[in-house]
C-alpha positions as protocol buffer text, in pm:
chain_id: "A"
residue {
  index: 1
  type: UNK
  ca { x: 6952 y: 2164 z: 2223 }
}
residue {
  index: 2
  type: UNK
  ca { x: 6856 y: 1945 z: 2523 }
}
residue {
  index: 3
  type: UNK
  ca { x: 6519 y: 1930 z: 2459 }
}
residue {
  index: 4
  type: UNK
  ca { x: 6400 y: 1558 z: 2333 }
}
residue {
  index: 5
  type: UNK
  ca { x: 6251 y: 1566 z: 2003 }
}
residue {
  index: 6
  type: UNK
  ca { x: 6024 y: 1304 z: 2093 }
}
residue {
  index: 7
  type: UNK
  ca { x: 5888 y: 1515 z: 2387 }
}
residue {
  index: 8
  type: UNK
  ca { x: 5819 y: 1791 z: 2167 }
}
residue {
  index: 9
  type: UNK
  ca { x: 5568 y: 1611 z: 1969 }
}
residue {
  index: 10
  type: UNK
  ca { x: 5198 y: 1624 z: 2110 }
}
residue {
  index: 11
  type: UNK
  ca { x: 5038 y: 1268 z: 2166 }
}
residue {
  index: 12
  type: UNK
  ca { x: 4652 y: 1197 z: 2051 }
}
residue {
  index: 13
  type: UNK
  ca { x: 4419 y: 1375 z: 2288 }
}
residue {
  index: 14
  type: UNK
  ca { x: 4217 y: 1169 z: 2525 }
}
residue {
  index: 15
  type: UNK
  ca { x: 3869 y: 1272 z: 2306 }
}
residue {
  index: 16
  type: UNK
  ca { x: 4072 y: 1181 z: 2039 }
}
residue {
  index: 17
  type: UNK
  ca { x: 4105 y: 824 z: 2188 }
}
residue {
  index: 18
  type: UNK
  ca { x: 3788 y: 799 z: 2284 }
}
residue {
  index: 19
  type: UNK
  ca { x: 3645 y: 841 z: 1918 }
}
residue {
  index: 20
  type: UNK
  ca { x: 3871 y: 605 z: 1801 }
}
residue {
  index: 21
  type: UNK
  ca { x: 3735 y: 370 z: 2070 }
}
residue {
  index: 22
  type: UNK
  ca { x: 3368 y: 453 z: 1960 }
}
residue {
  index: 23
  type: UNK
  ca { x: 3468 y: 419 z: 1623 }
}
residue {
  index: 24
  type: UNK
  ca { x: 3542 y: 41 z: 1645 }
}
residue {
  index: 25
  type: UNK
  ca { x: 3249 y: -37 z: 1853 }
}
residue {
  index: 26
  type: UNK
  ca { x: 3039 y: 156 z: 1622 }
}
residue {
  index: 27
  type: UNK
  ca { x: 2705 y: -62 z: 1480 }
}
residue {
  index: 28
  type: UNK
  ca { x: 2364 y: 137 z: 1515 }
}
residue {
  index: 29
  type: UNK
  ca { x: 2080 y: -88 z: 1667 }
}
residue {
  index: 30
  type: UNK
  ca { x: 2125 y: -406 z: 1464 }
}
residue {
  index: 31
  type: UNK
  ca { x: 1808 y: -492 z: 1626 }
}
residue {
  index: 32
  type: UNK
  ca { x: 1609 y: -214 z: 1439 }
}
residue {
  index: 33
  type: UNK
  ca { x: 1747 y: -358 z: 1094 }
}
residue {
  index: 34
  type: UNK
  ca { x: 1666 y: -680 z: 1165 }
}
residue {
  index: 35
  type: UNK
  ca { x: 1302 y: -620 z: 1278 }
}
residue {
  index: 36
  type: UNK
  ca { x: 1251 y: -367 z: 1020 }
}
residue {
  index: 37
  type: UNK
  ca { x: 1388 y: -660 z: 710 }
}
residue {
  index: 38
  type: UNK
  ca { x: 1154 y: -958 z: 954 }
}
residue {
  index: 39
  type: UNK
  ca { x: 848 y: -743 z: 885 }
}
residue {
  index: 40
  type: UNK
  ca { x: 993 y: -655 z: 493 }
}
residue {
  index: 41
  type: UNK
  ca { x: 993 y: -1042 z: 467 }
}
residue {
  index: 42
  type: UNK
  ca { x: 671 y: -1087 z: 621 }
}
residue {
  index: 43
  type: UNK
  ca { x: 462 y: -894 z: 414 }
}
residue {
  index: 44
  type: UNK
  ca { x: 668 y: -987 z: 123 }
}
residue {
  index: 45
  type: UNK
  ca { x: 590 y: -1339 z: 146 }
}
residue {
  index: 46
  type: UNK
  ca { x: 257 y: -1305 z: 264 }
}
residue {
  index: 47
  type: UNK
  ca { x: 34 y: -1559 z: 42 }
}
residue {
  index: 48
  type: UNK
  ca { x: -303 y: -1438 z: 166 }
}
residue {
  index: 49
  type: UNK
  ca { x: -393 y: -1181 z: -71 }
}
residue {
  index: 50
  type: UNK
  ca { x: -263 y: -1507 z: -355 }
}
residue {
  index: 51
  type: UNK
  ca { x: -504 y: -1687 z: -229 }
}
residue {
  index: 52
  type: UNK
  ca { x: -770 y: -1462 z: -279 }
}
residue {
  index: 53
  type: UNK
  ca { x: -700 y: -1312 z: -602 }
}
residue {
  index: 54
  type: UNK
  ca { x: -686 y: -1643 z: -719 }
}
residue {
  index: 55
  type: UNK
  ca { x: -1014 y: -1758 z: -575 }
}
residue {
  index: 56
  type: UNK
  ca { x: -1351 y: -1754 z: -832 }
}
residue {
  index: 57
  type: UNK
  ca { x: -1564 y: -1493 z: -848 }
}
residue {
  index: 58
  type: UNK
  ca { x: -1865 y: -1421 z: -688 }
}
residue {
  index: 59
  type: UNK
  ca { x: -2173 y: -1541 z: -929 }
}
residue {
  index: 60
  type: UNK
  ca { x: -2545 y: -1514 z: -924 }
}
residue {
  index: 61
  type: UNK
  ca { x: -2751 y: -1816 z: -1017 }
}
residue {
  index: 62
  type: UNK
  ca { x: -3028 y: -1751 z: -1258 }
}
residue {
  index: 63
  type: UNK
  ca { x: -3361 y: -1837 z: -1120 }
}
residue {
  index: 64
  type: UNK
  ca { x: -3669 y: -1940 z: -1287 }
}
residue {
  index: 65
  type: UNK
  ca { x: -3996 y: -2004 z: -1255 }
}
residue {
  index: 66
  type: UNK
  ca { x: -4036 y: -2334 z: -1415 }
}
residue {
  index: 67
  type: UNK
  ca { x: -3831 y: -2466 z: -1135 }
}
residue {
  index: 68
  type: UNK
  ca { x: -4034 y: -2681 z: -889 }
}
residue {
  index: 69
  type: UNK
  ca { x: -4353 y: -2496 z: -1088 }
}
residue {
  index: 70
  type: UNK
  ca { x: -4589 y: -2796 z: -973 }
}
residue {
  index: 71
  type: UNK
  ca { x: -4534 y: -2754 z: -633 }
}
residue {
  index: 72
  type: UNK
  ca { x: -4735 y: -2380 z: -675 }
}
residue {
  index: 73
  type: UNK
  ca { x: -5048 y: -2550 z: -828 }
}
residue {
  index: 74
  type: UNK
  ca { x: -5342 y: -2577 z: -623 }
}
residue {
  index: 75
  type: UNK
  ca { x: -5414 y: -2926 z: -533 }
}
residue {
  index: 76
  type: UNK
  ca { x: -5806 y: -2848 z: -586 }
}
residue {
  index: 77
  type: UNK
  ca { x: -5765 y: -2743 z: -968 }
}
residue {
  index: 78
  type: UNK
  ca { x: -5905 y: -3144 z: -1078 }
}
residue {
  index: 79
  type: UNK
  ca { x: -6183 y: -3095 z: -805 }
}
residue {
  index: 80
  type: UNK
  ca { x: -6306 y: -2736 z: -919 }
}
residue {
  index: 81
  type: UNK
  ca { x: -6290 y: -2877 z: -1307 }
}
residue {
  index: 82
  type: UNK
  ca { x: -6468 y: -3206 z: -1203 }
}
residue {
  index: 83
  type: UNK
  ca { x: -6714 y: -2995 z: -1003 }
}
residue {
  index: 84
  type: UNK
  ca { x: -6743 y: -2687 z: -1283 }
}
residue {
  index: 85
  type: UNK
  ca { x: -6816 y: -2991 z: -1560 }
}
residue {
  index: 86
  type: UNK
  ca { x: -7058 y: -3183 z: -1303 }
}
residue {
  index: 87
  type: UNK
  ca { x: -7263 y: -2869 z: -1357 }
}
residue {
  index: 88
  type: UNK
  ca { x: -7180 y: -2797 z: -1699 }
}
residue {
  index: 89
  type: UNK
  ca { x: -7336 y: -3165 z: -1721 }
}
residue {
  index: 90
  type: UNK
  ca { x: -7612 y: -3026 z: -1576 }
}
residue {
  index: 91
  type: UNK
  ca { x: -7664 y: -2744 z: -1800 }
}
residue {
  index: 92
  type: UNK
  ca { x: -7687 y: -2959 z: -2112 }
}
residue {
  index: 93
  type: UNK
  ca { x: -7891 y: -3215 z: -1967 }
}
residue {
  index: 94
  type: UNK
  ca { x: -8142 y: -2979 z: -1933 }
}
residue {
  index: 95
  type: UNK
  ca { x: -8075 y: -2813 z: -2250 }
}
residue {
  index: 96
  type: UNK
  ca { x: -8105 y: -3139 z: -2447 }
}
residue {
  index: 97
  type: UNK
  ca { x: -8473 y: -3201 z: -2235 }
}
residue {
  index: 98
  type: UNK
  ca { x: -8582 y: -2876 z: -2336 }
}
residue {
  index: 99
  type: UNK
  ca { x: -8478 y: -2859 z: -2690 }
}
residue {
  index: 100
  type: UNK
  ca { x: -8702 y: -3250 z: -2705 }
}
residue {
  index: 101
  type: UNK
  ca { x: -8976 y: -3077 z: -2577 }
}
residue {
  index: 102
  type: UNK
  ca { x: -8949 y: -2822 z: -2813 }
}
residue {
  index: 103
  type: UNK
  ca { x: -8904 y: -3076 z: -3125 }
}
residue {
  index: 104
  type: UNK
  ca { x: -9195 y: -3235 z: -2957 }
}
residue {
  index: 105
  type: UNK
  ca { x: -9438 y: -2996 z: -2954 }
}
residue {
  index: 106
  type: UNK
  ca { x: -9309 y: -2881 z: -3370 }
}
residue {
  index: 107
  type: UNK
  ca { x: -9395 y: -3179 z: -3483 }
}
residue {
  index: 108
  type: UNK
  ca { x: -9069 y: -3234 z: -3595 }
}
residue {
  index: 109
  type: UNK
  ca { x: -8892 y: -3472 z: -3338 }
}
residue {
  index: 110
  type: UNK
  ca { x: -8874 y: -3793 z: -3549 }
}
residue {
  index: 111
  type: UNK
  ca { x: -8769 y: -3619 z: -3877 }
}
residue {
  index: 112
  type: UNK
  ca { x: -8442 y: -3541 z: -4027 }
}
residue {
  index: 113
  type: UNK
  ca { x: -8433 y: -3193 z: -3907 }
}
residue {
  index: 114
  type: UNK
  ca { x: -8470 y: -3276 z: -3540 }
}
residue {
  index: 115
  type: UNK
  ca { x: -8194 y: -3493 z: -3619 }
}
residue {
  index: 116
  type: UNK
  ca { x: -7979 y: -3235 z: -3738 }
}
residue {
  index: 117
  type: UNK
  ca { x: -8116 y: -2993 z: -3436 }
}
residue {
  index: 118
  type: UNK
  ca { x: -7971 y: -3244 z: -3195 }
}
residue {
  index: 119
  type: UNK
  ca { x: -7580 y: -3274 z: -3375 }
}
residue {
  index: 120
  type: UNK
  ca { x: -7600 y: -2929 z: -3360 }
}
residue {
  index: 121
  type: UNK
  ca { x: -7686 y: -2916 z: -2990 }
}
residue {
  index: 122
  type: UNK
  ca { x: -7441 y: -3170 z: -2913 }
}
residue {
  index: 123
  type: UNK
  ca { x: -7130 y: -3001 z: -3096 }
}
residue {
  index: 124
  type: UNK
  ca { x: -7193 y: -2707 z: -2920 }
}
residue {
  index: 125
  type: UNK
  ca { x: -7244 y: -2884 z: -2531 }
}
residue {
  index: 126
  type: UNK
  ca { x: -6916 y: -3067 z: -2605 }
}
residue {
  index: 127
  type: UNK
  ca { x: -6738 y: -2779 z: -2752 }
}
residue {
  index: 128
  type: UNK
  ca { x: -6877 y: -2580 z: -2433 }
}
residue {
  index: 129
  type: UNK
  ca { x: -6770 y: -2825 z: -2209 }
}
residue {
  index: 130
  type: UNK
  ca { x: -6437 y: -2850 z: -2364 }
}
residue {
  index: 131
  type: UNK
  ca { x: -6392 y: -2504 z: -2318 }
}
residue {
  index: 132
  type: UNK
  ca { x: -6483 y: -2495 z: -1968 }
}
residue {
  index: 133
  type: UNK
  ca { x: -6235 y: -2732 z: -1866 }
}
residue {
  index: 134
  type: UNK
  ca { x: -5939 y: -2576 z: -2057 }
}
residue {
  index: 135
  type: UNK
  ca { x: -6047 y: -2237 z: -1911 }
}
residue {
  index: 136
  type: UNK
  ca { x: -6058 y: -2361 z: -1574 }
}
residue {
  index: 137
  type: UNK
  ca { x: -5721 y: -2583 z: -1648 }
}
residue {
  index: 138
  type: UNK
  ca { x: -5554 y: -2249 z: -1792 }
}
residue {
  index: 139
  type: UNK
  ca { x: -5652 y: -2038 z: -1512 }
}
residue {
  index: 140
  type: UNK
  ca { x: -5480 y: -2329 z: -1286 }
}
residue {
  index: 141
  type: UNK
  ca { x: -5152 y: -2293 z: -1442 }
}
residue {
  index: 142
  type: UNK
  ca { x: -5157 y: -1900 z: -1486 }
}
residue {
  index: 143
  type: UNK
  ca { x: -5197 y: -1878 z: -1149 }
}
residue {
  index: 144
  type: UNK
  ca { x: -4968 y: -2138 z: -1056 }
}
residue {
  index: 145
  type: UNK
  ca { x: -4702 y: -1965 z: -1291 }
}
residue {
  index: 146
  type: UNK
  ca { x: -4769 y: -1643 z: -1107 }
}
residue {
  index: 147
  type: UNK
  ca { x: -4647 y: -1750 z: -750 }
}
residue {
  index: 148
  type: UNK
  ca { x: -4345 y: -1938 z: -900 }
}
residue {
  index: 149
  type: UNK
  ca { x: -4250 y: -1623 z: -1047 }
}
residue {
  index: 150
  type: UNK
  ca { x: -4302 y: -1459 z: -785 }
}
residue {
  index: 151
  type: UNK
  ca { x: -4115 y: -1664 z: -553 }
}
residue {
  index: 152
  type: UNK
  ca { x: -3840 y: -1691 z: -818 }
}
residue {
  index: 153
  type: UNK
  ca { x: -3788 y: -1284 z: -832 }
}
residue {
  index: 154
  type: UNK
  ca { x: -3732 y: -1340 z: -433 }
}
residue {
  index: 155
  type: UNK
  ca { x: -3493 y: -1617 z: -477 }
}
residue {
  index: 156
  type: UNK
  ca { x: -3295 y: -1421 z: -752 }
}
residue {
  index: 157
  type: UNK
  ca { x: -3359 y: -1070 z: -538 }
}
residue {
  index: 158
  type: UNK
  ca { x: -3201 y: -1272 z: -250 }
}
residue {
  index: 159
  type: UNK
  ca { x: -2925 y: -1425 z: -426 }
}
residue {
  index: 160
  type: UNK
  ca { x: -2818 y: -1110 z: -593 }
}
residue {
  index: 161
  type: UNK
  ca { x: -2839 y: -973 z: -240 }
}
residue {
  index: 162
  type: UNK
  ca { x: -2605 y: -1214 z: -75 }
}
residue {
  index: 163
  type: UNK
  ca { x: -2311 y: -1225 z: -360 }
}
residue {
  index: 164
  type: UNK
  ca { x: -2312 y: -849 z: -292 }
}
residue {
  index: 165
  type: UNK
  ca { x: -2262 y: -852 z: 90 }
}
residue {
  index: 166
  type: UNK
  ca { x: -2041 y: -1131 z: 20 }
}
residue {
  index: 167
  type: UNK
  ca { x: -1830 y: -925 z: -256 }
}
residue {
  index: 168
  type: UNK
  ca { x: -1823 y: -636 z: 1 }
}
residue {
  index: 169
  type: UNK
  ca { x: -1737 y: -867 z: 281 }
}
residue {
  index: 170
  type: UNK
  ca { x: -1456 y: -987 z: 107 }
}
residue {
  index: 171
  type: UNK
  ca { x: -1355 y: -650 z: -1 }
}
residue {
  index: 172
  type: UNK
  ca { x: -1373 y: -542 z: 346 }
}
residue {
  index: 173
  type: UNK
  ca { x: -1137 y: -856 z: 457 }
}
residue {
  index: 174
  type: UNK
  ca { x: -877 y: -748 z: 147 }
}
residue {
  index: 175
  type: UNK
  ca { x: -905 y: -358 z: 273 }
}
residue {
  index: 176
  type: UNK
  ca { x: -784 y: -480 z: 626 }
}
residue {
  index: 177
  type: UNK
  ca { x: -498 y: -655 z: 544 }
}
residue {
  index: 178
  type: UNK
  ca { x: -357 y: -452 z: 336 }
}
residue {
  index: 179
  type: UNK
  ca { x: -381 y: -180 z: 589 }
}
residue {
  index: 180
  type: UNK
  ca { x: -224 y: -410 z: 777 }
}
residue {
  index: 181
  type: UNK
  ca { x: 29 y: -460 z: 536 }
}
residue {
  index: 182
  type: UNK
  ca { x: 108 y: -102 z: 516 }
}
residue {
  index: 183
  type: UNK
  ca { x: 147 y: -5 z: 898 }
}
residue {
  index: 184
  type: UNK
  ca { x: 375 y: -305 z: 898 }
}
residue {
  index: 185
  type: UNK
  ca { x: 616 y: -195 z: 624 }
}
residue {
  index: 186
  type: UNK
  ca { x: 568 y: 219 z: 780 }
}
residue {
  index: 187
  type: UNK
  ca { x: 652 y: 51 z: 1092 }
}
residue {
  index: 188
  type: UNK
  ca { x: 977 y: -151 z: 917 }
}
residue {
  index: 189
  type: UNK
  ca { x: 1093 y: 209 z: 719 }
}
residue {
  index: 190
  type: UNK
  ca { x: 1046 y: 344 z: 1086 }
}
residue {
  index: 191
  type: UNK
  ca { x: 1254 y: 126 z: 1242 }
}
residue {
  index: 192
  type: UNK
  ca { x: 1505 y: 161 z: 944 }
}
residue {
  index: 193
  type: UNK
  ca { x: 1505 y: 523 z: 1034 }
}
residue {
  index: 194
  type: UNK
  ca { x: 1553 y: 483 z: 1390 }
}
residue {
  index: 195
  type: UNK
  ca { x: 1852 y: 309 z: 1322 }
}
residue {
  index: 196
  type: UNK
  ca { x: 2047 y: 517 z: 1059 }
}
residue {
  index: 197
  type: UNK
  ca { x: 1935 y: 823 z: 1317 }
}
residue {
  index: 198
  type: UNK
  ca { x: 2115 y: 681 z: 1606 }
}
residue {
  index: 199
  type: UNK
  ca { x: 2426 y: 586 z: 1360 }
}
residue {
  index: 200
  type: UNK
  ca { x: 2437 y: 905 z: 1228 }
}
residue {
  index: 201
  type: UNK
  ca { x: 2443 y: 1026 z: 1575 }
}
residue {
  index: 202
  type: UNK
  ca { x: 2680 y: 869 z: 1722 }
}
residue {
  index: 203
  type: UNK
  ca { x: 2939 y: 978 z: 1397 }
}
residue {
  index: 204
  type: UNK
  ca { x: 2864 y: 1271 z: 1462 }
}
residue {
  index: 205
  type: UNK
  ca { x: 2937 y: 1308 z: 1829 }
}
residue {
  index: 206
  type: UNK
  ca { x: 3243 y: 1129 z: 1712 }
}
residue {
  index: 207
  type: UNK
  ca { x: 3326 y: 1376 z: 1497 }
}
residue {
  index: 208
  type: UNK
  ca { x: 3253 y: 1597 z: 1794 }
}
residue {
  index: 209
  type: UNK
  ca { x: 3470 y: 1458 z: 2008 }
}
residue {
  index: 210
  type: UNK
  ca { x: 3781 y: 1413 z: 1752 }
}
residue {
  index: 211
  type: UNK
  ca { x: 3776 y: 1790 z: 1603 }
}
residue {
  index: 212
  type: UNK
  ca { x: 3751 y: 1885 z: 1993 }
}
residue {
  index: 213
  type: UNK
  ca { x: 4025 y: 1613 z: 2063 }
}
residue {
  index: 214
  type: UNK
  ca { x: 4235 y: 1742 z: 1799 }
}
residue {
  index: 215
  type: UNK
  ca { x: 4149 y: 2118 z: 1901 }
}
residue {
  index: 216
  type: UNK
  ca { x: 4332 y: 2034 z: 2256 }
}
residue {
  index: 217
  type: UNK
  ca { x: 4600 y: 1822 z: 2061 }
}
residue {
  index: 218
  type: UNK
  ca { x: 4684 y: 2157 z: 1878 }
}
residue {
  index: 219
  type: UNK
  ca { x: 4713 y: 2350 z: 2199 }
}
residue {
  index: 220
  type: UNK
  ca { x: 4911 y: 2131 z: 2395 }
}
residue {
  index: 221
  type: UNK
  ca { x: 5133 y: 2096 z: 2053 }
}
residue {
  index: 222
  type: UNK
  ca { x: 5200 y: 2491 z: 2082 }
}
residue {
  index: 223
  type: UNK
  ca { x: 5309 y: 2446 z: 2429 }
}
residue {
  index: 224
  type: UNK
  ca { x: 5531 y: 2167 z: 2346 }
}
residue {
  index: 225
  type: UNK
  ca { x: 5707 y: 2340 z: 2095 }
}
residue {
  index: 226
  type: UNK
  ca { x: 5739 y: 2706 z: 2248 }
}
residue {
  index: 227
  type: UNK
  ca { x: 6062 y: 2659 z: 2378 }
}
residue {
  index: 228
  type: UNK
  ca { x: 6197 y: 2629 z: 1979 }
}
residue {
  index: 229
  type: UNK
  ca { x: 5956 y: 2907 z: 1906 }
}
residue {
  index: 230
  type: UNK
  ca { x: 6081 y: 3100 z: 2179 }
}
residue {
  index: 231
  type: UNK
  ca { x: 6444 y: 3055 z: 2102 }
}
residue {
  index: 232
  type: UNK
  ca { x: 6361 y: 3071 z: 1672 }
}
residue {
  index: 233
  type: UNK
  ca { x: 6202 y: 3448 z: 1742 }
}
residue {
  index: 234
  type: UNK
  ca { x: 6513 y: 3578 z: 1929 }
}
residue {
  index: 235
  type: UNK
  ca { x: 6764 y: 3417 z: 1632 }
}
residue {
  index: 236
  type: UNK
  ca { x: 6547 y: 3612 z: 1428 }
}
residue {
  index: 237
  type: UNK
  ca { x: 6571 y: 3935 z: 1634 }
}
residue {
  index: 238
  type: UNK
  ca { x: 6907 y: 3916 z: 1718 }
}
residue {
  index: 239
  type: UNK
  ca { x: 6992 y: 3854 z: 1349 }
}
residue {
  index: 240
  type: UNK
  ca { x: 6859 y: 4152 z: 1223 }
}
residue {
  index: 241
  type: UNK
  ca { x: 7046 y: 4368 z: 1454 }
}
residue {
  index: 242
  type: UNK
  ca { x: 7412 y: 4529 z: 1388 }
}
residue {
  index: 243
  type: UNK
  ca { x: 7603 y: 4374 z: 1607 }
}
residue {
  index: 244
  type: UNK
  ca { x: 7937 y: 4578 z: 1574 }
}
residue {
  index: 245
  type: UNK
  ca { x: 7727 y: 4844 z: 1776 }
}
residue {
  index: 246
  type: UNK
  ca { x: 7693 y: 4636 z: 2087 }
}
residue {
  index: 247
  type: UNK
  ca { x: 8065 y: 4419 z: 2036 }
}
residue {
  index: 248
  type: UNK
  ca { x: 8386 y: 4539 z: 2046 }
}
residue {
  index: 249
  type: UNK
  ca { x: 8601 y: 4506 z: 1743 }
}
residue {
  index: 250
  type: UNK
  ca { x: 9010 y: 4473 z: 1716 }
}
residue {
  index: 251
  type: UNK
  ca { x: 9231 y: 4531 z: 1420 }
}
residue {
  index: 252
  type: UNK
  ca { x: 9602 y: 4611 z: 1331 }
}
residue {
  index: 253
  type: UNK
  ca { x: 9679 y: 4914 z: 1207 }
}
residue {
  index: 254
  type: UNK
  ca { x: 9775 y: 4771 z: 842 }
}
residue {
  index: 255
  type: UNK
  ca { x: 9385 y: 4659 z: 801 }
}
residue {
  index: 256
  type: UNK
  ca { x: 9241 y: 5008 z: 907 }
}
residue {
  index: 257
  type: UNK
  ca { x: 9509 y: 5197 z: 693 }
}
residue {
  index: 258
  type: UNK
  ca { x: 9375 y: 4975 z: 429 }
}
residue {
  index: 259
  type: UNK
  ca { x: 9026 y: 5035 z: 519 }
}
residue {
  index: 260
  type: UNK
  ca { x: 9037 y: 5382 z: 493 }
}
residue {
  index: 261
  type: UNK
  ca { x: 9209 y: 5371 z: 157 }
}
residue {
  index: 262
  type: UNK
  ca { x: 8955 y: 5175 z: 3 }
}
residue {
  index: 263
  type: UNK
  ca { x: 8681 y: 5370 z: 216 }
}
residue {
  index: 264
  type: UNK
  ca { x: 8815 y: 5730 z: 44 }
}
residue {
  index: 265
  type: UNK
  ca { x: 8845 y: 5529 z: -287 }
}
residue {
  index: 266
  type: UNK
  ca { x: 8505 y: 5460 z: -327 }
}
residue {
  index: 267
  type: UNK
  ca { x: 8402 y: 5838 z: -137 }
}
residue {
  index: 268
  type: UNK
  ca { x: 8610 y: 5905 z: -473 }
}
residue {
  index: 269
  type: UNK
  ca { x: 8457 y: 5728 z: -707 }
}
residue {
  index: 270
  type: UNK
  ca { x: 8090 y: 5815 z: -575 }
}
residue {
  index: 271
  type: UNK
  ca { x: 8186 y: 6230 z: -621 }
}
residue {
  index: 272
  type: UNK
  ca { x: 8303 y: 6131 z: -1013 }
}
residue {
  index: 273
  type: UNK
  ca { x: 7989 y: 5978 z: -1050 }
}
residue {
  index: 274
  type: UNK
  ca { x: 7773 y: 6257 z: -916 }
}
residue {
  index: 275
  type: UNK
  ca { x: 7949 y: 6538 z: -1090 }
}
């Protein structure tokens, strides 16, 4: 009964205190969250690959060979026609001597038929000649046509060429940066994950320490309160035991005459009821 109630009551256990402590002060690595949401922003907001999805596509100019075409005709062609009809010349010159020679020695170079010869002869030297120059003036151009084409093929060949490695440079660029891209935001989720690690970490040694806290809170608790125990076990003992055996008892002769009557009244009443 002089124990102080207040005294028998167990305070918080120092680990107990000190998770309480660590509770307050508890915040991860703020520093992990915010670089991990920098780098979320970063690539978020990145305008690059914008930029370059909205930029035209690569395109291949036609080429032909019509373009700049003069420039692949020999500069000779009027000197080899001049020079091919100088001799064509030639050639009918002496055709037209021979053929008077031969209307000379017939008899027949004043007459009509001589005439006739002669138109004849001449239609066919100036269709001849004209054919000779067109010849040599279509050969010209064929083979002026030829090395434009040629040269054209190249040009498209070449152009075709470069919008590819240009295509695949550009693809290579794109490729990088979004590689980039992704190690930054692996290296943002990592960060994330560093951080809820160490937080979960330090709740649980937290939880550590309070369950151990309140472990030793329990104990010293018991010890408080084994002096009530104590005495509440040997009530209990003492309660259960007859007393009258261990105490002596006094009483007037009037109370154990009466005893006994009602003691041999019920011995009484227990035989009627047995027999």
């Amino acid at each position: 009964m002089s124990l102080d109630p207040v005294n028998m009551v167990a305070p918080a256990h120092g680990l107990q205190s000190q998770a309480a402590n660590a509770v307050q002060s508890l915040g991860g690595q703020p520093w992990n969250y915010e670089g991990a949401v920098e780098a979320t922003r970063g690539v978020a907001s990145s305008s690059w690959l914008d930029n370059y999805m909205q930029a035209p596509a690569t395109s291949v100019r036609g080429e032909s060979l019509l373009d700049n075409l003069q420039a692949y005709m020999s500069p000779y062609t009027k000197n080899v026609v001049d020079s091919a009809l100088a001799d064509f010349d030639y050639s009918a010159g002496q055709t037209r001597a021979q053929q008077d020679l031969d209307l000379a020695g017939s008899g027949a170079f004043g007459g009509s038929g001589a005439a006739l010869t002669k138109s004849m002869t001449e239609d066919a030297l100036a269709r001849g000649r004209a054919n000779t120059s067109a010849t040599l003036l279509d050969q010209a151009f064929t083979r002026g046509a030829s090395l434009s084409s040629e040269d054209a093929n190249r040009r498209q060949q070449a152009a075709s060429l470069n919008a590819q490695l240009t295509q695949q440079d550009w693809n290579q660029r794109v490729g990088q940066y979004m590689a980039g891209q992704d190690q930054r935001l692996r290296a943002a989720q990592q960060l994330a994950s560093l951080g809820n690690d160490n937080e979960a970490n330090q709740r649980a040694n937290i939880a550590a320490q309070a369950g151990l806290g309140e472990t030793l809170r329990g104990i010293d608790q018991e010890q408080r309160l084994a002096p009530v125990t104590s005495t509440q076990q040997l009530v209990a003992m003492l309660g259960g035991l007859p007393l009258g055996l261990f105490a002596g008892e006094q009483t007037n002769e009037a109370e154990h005459s009466a005893s006994t009557q009602k003691t041999k009244g019920m011995s009484l009443s227990a035989s009627a009821g047995w027999s």
